[in-house]
C-alpha positions as CSV (number, residue, x, y, z in Angstrom):
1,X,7.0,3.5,18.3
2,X,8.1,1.7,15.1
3,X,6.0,2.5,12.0
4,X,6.7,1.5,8.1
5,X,7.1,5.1,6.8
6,X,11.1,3.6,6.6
7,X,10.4,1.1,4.6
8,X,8.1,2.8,2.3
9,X,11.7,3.7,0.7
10,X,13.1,0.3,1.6
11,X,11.1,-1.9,-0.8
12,X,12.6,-2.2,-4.1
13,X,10.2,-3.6,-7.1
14,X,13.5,-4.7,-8.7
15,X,13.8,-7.3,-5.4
16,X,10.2,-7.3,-4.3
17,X,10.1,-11.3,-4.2
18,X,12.2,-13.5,-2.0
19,X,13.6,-16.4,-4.4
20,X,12.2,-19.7,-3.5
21,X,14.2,-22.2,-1.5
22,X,15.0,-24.9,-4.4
23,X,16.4,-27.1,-2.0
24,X,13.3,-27.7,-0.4
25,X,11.6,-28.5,-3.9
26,X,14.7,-31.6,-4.1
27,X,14.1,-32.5,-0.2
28,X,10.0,-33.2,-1.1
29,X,10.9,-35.1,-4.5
30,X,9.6,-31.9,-6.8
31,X,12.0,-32.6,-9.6
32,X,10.8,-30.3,-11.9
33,X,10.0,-27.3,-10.3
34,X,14.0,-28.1,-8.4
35,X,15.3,-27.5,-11.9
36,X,12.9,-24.8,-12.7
37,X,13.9,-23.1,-9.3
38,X,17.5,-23.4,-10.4
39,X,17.3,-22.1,-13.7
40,X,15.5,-18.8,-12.2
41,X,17.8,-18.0,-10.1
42,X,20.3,-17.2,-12.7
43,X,18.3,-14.0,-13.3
44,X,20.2,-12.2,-10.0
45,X,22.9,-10.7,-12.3
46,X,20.6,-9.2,-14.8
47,X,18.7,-6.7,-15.3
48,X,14.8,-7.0,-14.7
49,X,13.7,-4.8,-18.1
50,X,17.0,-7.4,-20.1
51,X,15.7,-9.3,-22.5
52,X,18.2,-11.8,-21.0
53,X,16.3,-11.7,-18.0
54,X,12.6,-12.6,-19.6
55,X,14.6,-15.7,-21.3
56,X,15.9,-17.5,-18.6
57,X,12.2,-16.9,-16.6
58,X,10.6,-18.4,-20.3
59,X,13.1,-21.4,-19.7
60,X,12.1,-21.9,-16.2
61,X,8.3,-21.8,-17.0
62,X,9.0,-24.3,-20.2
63,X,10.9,-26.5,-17.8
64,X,7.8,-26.3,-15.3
65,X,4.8,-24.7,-16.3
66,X,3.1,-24.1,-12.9
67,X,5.9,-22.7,-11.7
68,X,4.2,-19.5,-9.8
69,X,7.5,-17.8,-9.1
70,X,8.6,-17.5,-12.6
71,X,5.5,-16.4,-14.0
72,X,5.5,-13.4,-10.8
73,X,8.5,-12.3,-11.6
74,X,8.1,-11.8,-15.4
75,X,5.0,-9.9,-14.6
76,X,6.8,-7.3,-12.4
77,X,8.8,-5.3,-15.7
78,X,5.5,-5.4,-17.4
79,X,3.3,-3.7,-14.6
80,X,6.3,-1.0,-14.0
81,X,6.7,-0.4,-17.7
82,X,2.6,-0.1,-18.1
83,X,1.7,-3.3,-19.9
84,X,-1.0,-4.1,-17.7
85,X,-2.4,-6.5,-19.5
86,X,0.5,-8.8,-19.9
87,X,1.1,-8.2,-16.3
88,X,-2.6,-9.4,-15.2
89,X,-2.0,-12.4,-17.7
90,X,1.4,-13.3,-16.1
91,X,-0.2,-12.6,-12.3
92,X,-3.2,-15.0,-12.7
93,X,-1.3,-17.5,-13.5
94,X,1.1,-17.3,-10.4
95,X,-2.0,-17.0,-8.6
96,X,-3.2,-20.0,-10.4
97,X,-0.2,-22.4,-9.8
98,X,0.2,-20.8,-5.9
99,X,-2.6,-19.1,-4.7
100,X,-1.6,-18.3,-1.2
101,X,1.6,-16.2,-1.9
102,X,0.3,-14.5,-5.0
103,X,-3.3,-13.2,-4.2
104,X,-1.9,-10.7,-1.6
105,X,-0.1,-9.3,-4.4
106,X,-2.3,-9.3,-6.7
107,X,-4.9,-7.9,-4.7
108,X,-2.6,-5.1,-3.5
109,X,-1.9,-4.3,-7.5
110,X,-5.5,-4.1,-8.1
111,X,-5.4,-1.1,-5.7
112,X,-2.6,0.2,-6.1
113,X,-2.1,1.0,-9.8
114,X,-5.8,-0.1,-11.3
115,X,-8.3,1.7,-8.7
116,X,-10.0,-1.5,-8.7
117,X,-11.5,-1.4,-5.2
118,X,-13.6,-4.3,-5.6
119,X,-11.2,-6.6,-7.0
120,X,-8.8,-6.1,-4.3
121,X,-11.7,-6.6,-1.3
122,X,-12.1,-10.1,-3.5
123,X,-8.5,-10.7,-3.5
124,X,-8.0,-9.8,0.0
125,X,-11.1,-11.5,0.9
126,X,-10.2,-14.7,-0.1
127,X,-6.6,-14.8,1.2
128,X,-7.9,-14.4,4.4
129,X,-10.2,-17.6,3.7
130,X,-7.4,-19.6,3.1
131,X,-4.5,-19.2,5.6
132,X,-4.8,-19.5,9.0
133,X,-1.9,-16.8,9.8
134,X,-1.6,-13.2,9.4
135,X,-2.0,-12.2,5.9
136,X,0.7,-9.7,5.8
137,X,1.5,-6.6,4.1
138,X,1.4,-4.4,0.9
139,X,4.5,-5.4,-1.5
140,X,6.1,-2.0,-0.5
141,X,5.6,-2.4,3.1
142,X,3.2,1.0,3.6
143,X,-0.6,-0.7,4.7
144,X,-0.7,-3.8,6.2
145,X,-3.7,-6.1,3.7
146,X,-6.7,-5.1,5.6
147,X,-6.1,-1.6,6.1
148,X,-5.5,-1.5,1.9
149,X,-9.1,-3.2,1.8
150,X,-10.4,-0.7,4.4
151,X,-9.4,2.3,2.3
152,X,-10.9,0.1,-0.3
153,X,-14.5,0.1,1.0
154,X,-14.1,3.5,1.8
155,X,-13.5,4.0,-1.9
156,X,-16.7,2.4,-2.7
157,X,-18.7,4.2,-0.2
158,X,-18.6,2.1,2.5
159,X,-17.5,4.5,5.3
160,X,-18.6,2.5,8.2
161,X,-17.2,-0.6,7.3
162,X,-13.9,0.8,6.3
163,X,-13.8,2.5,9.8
164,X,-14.4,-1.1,11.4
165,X,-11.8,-2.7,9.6
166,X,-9.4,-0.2,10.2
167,X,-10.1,0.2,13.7
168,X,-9.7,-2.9,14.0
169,X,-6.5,-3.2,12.5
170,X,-4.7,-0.7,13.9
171,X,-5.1,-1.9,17.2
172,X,-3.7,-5.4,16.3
173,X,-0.7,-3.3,15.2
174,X,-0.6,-0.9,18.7
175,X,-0.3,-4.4,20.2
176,X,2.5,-4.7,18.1
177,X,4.1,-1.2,18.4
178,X,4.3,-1.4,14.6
179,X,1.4,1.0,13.1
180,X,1.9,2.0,9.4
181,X,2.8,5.3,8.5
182,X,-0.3,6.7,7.5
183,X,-3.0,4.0,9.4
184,X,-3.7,6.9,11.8
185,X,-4.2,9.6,9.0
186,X,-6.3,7.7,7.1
187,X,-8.7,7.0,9.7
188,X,-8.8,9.9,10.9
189,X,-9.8,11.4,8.0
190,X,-12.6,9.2,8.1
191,X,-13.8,10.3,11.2
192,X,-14.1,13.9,9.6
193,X,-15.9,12.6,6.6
194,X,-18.7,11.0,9.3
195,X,-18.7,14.1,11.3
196,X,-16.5,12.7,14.2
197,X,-14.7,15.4,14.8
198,X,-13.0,15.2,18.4
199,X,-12.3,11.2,17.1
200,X,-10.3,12.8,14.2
201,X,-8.3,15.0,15.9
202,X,-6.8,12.6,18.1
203,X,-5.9,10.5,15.4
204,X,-4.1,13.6,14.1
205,X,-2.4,13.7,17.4
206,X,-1.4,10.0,17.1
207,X,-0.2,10.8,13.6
208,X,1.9,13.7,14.6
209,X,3.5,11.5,17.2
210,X,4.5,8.8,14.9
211,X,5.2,10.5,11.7
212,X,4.0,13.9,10.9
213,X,3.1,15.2,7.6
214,X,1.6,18.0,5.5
215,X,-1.8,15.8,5.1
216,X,-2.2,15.1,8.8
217,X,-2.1,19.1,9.8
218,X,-4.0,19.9,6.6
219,X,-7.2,17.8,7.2
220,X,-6.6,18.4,11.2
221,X,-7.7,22.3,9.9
222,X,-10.3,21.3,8.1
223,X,-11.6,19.6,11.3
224,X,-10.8,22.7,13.6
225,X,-12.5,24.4,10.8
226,X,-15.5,22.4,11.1
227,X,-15.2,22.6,14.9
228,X,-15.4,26.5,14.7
229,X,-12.1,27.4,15.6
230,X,-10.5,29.7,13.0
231,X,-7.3,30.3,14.9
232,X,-6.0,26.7,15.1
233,X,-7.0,25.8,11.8
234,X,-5.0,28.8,10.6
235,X,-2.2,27.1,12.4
236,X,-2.3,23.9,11.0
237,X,-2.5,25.4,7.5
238,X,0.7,27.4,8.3
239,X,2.2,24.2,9.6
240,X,1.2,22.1,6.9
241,X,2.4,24.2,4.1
242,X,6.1,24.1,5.6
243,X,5.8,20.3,6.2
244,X,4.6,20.1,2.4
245,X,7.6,22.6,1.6
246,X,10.4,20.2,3.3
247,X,9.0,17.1,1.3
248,X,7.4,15.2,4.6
249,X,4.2,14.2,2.8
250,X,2.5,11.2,1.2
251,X,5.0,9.4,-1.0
252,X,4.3,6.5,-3.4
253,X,6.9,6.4,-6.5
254,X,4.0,4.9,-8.2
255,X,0.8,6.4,-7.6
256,X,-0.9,9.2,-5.5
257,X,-1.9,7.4,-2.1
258,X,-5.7,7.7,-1.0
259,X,-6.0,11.2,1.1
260,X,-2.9,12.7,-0.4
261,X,-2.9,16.6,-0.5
262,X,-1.0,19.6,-2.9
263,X,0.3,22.7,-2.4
264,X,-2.5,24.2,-3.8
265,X,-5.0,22.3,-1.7
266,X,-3.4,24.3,1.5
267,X,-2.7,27.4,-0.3
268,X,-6.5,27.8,-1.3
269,X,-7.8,26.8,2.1
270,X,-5.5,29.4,3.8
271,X,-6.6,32.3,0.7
272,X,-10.6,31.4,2.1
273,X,-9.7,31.8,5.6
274,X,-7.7,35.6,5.4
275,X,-10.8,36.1,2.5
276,X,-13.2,35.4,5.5
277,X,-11.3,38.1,7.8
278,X,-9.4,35.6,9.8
279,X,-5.8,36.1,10.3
């Protein structure tokens, strides 16, 4: 089965955004944004944090000022460097001028990096209103959008509906044979949090099969735990702390995905169980 836990380490923010096709601005009489177009591709040879590659964006925005791309593209060095409020200033306006291929982004941002669960649901939300194809995937290729806003209402609270919606989605993407690399952990950690224990643990299984990692045997304990059987959640501790050990795990170079685990999460839940006399 093909999954995205490849490209995960695939996506690049320094290339994140496919350069508009200036041609096509020429072909459909757009004179403006054609030359704006062309002046942004110059920033290929240069470096996305150059002060040489801020000015030639500048000079494509004061050649067109609703030119989305340029605006999206100067607001990448800011949201990697921590100026979040010049990036949210740059980003609405690319959402402004082109709303369909911004919003995604945005909304996946708004997750990602700000915790603002709400925010991305509206983001998300609305894409969906507007297009009439798939909306796509996270910028680094990990969730596809609506498992992002599933995990989303989860964060709110909203279990149930976060269930639905990635339910749902995953088995558009079984249809597919192209599941994301943590879809099946993430819900089935959600069946443990509503007490759905024998639903959990075979979307452990599923996750094992696809792409195993230290979170998937950790929280498949905690369900064996919960289930009353000591010896295979002693297992799955043991398994999960080498996993952890040889660096299969959760990975996001720029923040800690939803459900990740530590060391010291499986280290203290193996210390309870040999405290509780099980070995």
């Amino acid at each position: 089965m093909k999954n995205f836990n490849l490209l995960i380490f695939l996506f690049s923010f320094s290339s994140i955004f496919s350069q508009p096709n200036c041609e096509a601005y020429k072909y459909y009489g757009e004179t403006l944004k054609y030359e704006a177009c062309k002046k942004a591709e110059q920033i290929e040879n240069h470096y996305q944090f150059s002060k040489k590659f801020q000015e030639i964006l500048d000079e494509s925005i004061f050649i067109d000022s609703t030119f989305a791309y340029a605006y999206r593209e100067k607001s990448v060095a800011y949201l990697k460097s921590g100026d979040f409020i010049t990036w949210k200033r740059l980003i609405d306006k690319a959402v402004k001028f082109n709303i369909k291929e911004n919003l995604g982004y945005r909304g996946w941002c708004r997750y990602q990096f700000f915790r603002d669960y709400k925010g991305a649901i509206k983001d998300i939300e609305k894409l969906d209103t507007l297009v009439d194809y798939d909306i796509g995937q996270s910028i680094n290729g990990t969730y596809h959008l609506n498992i992002a806003k599933g995990l989303c209402y989860k964060a709110i609270g909203e279990k149930e509906k976060a269930i639905k919606i990635i339910e749902n989605q995953i088995k558009l993407n079984e249809k597919e044979d192209f599941v994301g690399a943590y879809d099946y952990l993430h819900l089935g950690v959600l069946y443990l949090e509503t007490e759905r224990l024998e639903k959990a643990i075979e979307m452990f299984k599923k996750q094992s099969k696809t792409n195993e990692l230290a979170e998937n045997q950790y929280y498949l304990a905690l369900t064996y735990r919960k289930l009353d059987n000591p010896p295979e959640s002693i297992s799955c501790l043991k398994k999960a702390k080498e996993l952890y050990i040889e660096e299969r795990k959760m990975f996001d170079p720029y923040s800690n995905p939803m459900d990740k685990i530590y060391l010291e999460n499986i280290e203290n839940e193996i210390k309870t169980a040999y405290n509780n006399g099980y070995k």
